[in-house]
N, C-alpha and C positions, 0 to 999 in steps of 0.2 A: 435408486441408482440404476444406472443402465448399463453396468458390467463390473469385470472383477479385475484387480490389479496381480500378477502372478507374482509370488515371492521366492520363486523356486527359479534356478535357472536350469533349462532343458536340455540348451544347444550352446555352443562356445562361442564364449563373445569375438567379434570380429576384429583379426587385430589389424592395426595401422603404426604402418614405419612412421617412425620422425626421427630427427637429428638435433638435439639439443646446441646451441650454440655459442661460445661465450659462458659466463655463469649465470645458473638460476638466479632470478632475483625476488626480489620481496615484494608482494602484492599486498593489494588493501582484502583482506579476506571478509570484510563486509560483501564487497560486489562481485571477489572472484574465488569460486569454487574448490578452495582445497586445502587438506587438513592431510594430518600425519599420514595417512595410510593411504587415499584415493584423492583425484584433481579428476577437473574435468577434462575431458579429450581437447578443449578447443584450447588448454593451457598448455598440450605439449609441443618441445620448443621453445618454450618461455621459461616455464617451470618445471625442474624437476620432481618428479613424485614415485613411488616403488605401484601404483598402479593408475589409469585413468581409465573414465567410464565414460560412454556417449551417453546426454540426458533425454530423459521419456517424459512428454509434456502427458502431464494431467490435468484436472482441474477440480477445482475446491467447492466443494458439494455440500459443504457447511454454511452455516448462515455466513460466520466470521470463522476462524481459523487463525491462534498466535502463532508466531515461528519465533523460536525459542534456541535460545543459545547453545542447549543441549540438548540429548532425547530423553528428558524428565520433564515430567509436569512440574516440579518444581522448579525449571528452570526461567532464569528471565528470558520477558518476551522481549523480541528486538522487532520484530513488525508484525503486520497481520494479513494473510490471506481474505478478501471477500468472495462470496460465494460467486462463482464460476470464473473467476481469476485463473490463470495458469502458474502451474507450479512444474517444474522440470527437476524430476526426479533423476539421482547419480545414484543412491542406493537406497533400498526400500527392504524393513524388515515388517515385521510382524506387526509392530506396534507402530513407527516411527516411516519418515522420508527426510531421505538428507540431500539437500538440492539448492534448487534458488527459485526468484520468483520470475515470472515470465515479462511483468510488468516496468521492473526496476533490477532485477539481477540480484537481489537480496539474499544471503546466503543463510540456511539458517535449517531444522529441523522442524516437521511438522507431524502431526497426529496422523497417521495412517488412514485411520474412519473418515478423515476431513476429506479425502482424495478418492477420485475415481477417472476412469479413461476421460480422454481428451472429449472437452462436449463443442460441439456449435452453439456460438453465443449471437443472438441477433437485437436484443433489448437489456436495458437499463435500468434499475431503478434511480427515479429522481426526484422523490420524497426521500424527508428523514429517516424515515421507517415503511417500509412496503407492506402491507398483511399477506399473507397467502392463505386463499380461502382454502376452503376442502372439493368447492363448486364452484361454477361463475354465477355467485348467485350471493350478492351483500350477508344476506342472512344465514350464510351459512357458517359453520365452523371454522376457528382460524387454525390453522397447520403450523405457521409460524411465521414471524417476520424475517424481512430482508433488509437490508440495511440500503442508504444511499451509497450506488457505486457496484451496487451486486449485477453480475451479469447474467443471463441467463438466452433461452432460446425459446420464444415462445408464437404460439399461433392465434390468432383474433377468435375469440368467439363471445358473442355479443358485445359488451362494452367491457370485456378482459382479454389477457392474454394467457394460453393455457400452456401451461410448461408438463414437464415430468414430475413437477413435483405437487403442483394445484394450480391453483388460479392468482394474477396478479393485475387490481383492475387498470384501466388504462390508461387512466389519468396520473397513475402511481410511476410509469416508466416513460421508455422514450427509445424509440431506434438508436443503436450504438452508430448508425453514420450519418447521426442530427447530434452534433455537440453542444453543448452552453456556449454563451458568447459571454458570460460576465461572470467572471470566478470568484470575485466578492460575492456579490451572492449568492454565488453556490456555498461559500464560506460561512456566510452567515445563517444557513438554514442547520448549521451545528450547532448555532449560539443553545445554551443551558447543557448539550450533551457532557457528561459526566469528562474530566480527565484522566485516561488510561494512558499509562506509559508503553511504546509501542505501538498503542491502538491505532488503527484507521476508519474507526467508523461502527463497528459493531458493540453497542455497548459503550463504546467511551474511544477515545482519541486522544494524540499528542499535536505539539505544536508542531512539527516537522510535518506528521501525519496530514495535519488538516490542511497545509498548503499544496501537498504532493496531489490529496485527491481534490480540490478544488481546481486545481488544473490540473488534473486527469479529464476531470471531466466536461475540460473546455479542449481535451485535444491537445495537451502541453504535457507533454510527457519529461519528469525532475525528479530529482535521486532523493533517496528516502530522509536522510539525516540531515543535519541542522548545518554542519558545517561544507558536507557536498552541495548544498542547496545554495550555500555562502559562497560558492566557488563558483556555482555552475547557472545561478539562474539570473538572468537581465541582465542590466550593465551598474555601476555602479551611479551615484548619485551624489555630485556636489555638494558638501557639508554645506555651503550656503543657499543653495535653492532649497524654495520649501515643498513640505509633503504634499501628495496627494494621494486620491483613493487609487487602492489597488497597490503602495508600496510596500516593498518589504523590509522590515528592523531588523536587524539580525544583534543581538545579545549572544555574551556568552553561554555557551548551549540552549540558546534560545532564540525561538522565529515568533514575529507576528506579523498582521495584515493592516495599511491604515486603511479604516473606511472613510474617512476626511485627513484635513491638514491636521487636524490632533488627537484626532483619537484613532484606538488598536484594536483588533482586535485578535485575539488568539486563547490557545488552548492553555493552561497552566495550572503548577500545583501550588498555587496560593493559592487561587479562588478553587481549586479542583473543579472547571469547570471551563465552558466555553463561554467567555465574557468581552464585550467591547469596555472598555477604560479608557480615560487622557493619557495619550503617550507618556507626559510629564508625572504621571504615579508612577511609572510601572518604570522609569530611569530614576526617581526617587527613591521607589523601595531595593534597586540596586545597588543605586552609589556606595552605600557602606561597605558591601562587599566588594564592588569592583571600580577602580580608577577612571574606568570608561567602558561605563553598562553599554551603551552603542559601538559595535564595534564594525558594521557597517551598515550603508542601506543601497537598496538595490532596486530598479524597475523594468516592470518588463514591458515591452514593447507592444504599441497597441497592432 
């Protein structure tokens, strides 16, 4: 780590007049920062709160990093930090950050360890799993993996790139201002990756998950959950025109990707697993439960 986060405050936060207007109203507390005692600065005016705090961008210096509904480990995960991701901290203890993500606005509590100052990120990983040597040297010791999607800042030496943390070789990453041009298959280099609910990639992944970072990392930047996705991403698609690759199914709390006119692919906990299937299984094993497993589909523009 290349510094320390202070948890003490020294100097008096700086205040800022606003004028509330009208009544506070109700926000989706997914995407906007604030809970009984503190909101963010950019809500005042909108929402009332008994305090608000300006956020401090850090960044996630862990491989992966869940953000958790509470500050317990035992709490559910609601997404995931990737390593060198920004995270904007509103309040920061000892153990804990309670903030949002810098990526998607994700609201949520993170592990303290996970976080350090704000880094320059210049590269990518775009394998499944990155190694990080100890040396730029194949045979050397592994430090730890990086997940696809991790960002980092690193410098060429011989055929790696060397970071603050070791070495990652070069065929593993990609300059963050070269994007993918085909988010299928960045989609599919998940297939077998475990299903974690929350997850985006380190260790395991959801179906929401694996669509957001597949186009992240074509440069299409889309909200973290099933239903803002349902809302916000392509345009819709004529129950009568048929699939192609690249569409998106949306299911009752649930997303998948067609790689052709019939088959899907996506992350889920029946197979617990990233698998391609026939669309027509995965609306079969539905139907019992829901009247109309498809509840839309959506494409996005080339």
């Amino acid at each position: 780590m290349t510094g320390q986060i202070s948890t003490t405050r020294n100097a008096p936060p700086e205040r800022t007049r606003f004028k509330l207007d009208g009544r506070s109203v109700a926000l989706d507390h997914r995407v906007h920062a604030a809970r009984g005692d503190l909101a963010d600065i950019s809500l005042a005016g909108v929402l009332f709160s008994a305090h608000y705090a300006r956020a401090v961008e850090l960044t996630c210096v862990a491989p992966g990093a869940p953000i958790l509904s509470q500050p317990s480990h035992n709490a559910e995960a609601v997404s995931e930090l990737l390593r060198g991701e920004s995270f904007h901290a509103l309040d920061v203890t000892t153990d804990w950050a309670w903030g949002f993500c810098g990526h998607d606005g994700y609201v949520g509590y993170i592990r303290r360890d996970a976080l350090d100052v704000k880094e320059a990120v210049s590269h990518r990983v775009v394998n499944q799993s990155a190694p990080l040597f100890s040396r730029a040297d194949i045979k050397a010791p592994i430090a730890d993996h990086w997940p696809l999607g991790a960002r980092f800042g690193g410098e060429a030496e011989d055929s790696f790139l060397a970071t603050g943390d070791g070495f990652i070789h070069g065929r593993h990453a990609a300059p963050l201002d070269s994007p993918e041009s085909d988010w299928v298959a960045v989609a599919q280099r998940y297939l077998g990756q475990p299903y974690v609910w929350g997850g985006r990639g380190h260790r395991g992944i959801d179906c929401s998950g694996l669509v957001q970072v597949a186009l992240g990392e074509c440069g299409i930047a889309v909200p973290r959950d099933t239903d803002l996705q349902c809302e916000g991403i392509g345009a819709p698609i004529e129950a009568s025109a048929p699939l192609q690759r690249g569409d998106l199914i949306f299911f009752p709390g649930h997303v998948g990707i067609m790689t052709d006119a019939t088959h899907m692919l996506h992350a889920n906990a029946h197979w617990m697993a990233v698998v391609v299937e026939p669309l027509a299984d995965v609306v079969a094993r539905l139907a019992p439960d829901h009247e109309q497993p498809i509840i839309a589909r959506r494409r996005i523009a080339p």
